[in-house]
C-alpha positions in Angstrom: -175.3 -230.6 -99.9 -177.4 -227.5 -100.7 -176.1 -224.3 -102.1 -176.9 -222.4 -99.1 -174.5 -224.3 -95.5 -176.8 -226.1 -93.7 -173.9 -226.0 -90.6 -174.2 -222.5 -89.8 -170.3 -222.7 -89.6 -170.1 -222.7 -93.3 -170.7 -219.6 -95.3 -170.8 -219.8 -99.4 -169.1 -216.9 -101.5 -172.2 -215.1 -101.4 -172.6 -215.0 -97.7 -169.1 -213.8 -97.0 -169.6 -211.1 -99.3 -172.3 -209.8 -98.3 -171.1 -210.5 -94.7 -168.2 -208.1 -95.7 -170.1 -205.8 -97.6 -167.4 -206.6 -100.8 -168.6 -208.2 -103.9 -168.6 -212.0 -104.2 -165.5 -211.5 -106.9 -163.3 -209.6 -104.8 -164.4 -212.6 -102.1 -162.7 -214.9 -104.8 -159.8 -212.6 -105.2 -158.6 -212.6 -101.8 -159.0 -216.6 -101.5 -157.1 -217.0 -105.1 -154.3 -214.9 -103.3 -154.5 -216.4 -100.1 -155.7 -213.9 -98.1 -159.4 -215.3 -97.3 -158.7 -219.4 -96.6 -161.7 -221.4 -98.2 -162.6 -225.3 -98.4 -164.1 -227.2 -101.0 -165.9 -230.4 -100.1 -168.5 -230.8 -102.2 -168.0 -232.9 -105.3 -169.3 -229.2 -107.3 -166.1 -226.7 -106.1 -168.4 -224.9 -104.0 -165.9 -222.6 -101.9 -167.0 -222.8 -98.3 -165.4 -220.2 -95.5 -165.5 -221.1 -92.0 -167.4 -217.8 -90.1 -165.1 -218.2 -87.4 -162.2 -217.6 -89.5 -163.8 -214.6 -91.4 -164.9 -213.6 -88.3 -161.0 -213.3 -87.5 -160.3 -211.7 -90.3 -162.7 -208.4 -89.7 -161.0 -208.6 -86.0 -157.9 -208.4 -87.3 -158.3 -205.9 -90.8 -161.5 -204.1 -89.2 -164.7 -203.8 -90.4 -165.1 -200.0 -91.0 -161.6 -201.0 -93.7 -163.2 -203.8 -95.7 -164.8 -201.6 -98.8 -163.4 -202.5 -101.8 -160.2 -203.9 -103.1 -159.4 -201.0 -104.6 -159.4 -198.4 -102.0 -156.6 -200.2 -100.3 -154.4 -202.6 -100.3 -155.5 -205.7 -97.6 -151.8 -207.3 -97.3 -150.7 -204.0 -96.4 -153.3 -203.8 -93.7 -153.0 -207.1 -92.7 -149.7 -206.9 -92.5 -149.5 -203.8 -90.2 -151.9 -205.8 -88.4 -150.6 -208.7 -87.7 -146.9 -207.8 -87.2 
């Protein structure tokens, strides 16, 4: 499997972060803690991130919110959110 999904389904690290406007280590971050869900199936460790499932997560945090990790905090939101 190529770098770049070839099942437009799939993004890479990369994609979601630019998707998100966030850079590709705070993508990492959040998936490390648990807040972004990601799937490796490629015998390299790739993280893959199903759009449908980021798409659910700008629904449910907002677009206009994702910046950076650092001007807020995204389990609050999230939390707020989703409760």
């Amino acid at each position: 499997m190529k770098k770049s999904a070839d099942n437009k389904n799939l993004l890479t690290a990369g994609d979601v972060a630019r998707y998100l406007g966030v850079h590709i280590n705070t993508v990492r971050r959040w998936e490390q803690r648990g807040i972004l869900q990601s799937y490796r199936v490629d015998p390299k460790g790739y993280r893959w991130f199903r759009r449908e499932e980021i798409e659910g997560f700008i629904k449910k945090v907002g677009k206009s919110e994702i910046k950076t990790e650092k001007s807020f905090n995204i389990r609050e939101i999230l939390n707020k959110k989703l409760w």
